[in-house]
N, CA and C of each residue as an Amber inpcrd file, in Angstrom:
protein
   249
 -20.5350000 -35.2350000  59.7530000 -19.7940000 -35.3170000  60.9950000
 -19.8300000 -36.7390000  61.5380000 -20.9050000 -37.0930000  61.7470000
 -21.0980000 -38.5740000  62.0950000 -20.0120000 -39.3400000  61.0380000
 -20.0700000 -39.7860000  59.9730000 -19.2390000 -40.4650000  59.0910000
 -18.1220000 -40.4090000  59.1460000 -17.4370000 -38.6420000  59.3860000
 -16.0730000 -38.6640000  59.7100000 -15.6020000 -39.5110000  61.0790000
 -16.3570000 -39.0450000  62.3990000 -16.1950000 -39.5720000  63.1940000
 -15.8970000 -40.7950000  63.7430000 -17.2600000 -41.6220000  62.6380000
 -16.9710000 -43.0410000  62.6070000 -15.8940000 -43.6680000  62.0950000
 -15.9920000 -43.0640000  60.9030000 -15.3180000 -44.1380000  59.8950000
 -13.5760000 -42.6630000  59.4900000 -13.2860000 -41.9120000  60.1130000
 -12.2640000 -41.1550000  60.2680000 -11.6180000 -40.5460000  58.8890000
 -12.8160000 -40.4800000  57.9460000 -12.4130000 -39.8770000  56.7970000
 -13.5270000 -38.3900000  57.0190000 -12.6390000 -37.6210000  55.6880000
 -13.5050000 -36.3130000  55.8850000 -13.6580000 -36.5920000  54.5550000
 -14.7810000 -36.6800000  54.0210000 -15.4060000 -36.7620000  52.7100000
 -15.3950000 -35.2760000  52.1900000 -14.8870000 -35.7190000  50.7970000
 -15.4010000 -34.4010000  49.7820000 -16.5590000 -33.6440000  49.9070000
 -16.8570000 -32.3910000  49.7220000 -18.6250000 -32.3020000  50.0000000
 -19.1480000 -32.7870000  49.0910000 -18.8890000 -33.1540000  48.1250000
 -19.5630000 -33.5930000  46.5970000 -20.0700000 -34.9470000  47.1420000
 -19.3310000 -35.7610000  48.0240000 -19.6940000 -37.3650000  48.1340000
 -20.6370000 -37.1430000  49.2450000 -20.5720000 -36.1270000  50.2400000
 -21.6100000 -35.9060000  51.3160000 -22.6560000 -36.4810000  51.2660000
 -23.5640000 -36.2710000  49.6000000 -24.6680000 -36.4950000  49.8340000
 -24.9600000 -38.1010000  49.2740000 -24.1310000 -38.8220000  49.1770000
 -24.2640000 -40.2260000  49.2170000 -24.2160000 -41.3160000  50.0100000
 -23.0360000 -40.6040000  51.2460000 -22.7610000 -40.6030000  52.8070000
 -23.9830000 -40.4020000  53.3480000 -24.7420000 -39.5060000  53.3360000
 -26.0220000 -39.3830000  54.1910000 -27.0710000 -40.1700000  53.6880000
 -26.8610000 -40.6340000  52.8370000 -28.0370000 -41.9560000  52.1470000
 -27.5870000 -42.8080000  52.5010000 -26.7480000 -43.4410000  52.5180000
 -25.8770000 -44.6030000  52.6570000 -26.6920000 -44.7850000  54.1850000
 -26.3870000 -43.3090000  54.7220000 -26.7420000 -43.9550000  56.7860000
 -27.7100000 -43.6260000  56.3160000 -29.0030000 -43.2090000  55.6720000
 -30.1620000 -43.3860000  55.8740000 -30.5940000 -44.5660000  55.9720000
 -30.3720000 -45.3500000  54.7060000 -30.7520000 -46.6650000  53.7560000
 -30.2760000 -47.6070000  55.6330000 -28.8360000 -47.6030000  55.9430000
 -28.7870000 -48.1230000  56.6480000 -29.5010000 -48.0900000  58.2010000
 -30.2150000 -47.0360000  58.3290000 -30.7430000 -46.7160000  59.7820000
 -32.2030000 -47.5980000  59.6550000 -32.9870000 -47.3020000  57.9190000
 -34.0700000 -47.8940000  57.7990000 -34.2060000 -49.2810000  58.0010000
 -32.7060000 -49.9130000  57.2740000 -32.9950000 -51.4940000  57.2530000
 -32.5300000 -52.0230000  58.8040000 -31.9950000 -50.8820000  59.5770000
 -31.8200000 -51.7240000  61.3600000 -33.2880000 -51.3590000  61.7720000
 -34.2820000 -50.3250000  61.5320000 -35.5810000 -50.1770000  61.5640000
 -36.4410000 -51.1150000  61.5730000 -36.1060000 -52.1560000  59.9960000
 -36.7660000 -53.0060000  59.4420000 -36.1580000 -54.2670000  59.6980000
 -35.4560000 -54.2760000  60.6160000 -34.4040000 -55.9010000  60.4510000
 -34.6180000 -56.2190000  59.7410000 -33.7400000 -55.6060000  58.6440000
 -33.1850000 -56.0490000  57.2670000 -31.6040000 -56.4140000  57.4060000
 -31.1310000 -57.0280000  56.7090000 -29.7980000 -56.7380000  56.2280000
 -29.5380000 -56.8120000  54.8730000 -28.9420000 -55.6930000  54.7150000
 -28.9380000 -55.1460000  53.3860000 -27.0870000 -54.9190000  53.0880000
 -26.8840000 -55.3530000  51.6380000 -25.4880000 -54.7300000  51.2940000
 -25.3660000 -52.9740000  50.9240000 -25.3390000 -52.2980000  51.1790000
 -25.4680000 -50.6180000  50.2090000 -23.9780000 -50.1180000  50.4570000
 -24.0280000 -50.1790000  48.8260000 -22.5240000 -49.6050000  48.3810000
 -22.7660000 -47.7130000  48.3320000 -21.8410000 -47.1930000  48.3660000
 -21.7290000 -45.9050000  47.9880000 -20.6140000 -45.4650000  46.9800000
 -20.3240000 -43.9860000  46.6660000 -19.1750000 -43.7420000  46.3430000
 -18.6700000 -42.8310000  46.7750000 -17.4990000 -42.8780000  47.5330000
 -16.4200000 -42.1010000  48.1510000 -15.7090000 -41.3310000  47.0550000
 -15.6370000 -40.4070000  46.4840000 -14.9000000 -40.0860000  45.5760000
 -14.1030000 -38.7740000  45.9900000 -12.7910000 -39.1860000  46.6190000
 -12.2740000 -38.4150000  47.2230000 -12.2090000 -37.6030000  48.6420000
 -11.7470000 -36.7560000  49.0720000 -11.4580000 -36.5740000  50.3550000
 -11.6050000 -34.9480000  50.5380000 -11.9900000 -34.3720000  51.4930000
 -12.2790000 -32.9100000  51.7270000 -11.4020000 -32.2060000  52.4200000
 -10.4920000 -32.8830000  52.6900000  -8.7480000 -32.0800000  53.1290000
  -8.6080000 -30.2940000  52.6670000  -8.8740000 -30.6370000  50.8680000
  -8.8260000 -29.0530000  50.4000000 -10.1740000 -28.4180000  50.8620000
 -10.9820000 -28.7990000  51.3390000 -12.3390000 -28.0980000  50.8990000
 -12.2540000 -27.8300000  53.4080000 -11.3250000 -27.7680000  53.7500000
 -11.0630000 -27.9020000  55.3420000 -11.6280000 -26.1110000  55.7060000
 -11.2460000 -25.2110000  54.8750000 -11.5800000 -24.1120000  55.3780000
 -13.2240000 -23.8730000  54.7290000 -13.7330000 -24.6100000  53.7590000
 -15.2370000 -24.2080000  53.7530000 -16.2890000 -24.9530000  54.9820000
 -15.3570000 -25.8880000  55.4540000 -15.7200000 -26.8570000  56.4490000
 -15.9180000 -25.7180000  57.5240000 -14.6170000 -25.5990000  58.2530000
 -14.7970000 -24.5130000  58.6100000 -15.6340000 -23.3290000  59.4950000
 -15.6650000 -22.5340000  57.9610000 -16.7050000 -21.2660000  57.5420000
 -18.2530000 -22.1400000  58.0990000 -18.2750000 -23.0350000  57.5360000
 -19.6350000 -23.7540000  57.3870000 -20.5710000 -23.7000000  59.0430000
 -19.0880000 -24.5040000  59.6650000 -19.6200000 -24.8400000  61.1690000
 -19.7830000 -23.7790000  61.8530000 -19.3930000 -22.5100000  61.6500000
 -19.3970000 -21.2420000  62.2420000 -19.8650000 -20.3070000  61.8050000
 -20.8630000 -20.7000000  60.7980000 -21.9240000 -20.0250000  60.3080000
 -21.6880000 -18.9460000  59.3220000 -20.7670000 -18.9350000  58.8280000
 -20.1520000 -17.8410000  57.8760000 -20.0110000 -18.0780000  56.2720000
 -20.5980000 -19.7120000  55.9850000 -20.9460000 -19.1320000  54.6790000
 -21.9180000 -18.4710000  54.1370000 -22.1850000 -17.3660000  53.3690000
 -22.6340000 -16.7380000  52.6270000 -23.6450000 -16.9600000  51.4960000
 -24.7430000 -16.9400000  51.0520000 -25.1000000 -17.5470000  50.2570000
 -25.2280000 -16.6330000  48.8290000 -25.0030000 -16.9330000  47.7500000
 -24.6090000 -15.9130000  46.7090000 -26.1160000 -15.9290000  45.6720000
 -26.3710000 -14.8640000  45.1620000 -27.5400000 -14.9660000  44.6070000
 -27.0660000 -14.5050000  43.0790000 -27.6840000 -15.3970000  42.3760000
 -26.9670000 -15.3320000  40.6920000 -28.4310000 -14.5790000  40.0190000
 -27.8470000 -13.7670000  39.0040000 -28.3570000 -12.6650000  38.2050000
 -28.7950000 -13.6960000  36.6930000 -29.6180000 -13.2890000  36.8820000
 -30.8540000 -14.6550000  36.1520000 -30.7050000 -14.5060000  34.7440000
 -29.7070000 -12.8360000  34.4850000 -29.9370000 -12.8130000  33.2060000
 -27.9520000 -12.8270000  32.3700000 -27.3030000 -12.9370000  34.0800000
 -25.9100000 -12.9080000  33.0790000 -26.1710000 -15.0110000  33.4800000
 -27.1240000 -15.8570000  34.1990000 -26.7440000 -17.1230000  33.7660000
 -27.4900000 -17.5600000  32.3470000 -28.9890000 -16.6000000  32.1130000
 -29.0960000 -16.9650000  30.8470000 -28.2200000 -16.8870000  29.6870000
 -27.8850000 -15.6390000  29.8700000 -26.4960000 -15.9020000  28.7880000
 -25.4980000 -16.5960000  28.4340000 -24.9990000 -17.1130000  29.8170000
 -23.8980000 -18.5430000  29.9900000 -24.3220000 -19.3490000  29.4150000
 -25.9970000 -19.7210000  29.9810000 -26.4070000 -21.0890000  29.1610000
 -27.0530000 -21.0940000  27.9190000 -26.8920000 -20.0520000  27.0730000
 -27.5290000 -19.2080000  25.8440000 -25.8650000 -20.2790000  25.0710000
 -24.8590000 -19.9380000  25.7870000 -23.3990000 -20.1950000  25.2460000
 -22.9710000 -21.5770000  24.6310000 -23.7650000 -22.4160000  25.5260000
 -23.3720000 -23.7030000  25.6540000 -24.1010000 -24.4870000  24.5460000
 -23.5120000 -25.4220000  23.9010000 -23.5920000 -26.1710000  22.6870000
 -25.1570000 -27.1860000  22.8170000 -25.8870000 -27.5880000  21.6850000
 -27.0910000 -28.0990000  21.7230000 -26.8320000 -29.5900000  21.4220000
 -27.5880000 -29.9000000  23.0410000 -27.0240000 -32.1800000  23.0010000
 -28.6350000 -32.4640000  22.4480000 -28.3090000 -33.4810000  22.0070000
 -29.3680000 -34.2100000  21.9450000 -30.0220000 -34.9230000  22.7230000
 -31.0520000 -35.1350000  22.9090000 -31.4480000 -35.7390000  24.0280000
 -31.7180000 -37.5730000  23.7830000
C-alpha cells in the first residue's frame, strides 16, 4: 500500500516482496545515514490480480490446504535435474 501510494503503481503480488525490501534496505540506511543505491525488480503490474487485492483487504481470502499425498504424486511426476 505504501509503494502504491507513493510511487502510484500497483505492483504484481509476485514483485511485492522485493518492494518491501527495497523500503526495508531503504528505512535501515536513513537509520544508519547511509546512502545507498538499491535496485529492485518491478516485474509487472497487479491491474489483473485487482480483485485478489480486493478479497485480501476485506479479509476474504481463504487459505487452501493441499493433500500431501495428491502433491506427492505431482512431484513423483516431474523430471530428475541435476543438481
Amino acid at each position: 500500500m505504501q509503494f502504491a501510494r507513493t510511487e502510484g503503481i500497483v505492483p504484481a503480488p509476485e514483485s511485492t516482496h522485493a518492494v518491501r525490501c527495497a523500503i526495508d534496505e531503504a528505512l535501515r540506511c536513513k537509520e544508519e545515514g547511509k546512502s545507498e543505491t538499491i535496485l529492485f525488480n518491478l516485474s509487472g503490474h497487479g491491474h489483473f490480480d485487482m480483485q485478489a487485492y480486493i478479497n485480501y483487504f476485506e479479509g476474504k481470502l481463504v487459505d487452501q490446504d493441499y493433500d500431501e499425498a495428491d502433491l506427492a504424486t505431482a512431484l513423483a511426476g516431474l523430471p530428475a535435474v541435476a543438481a
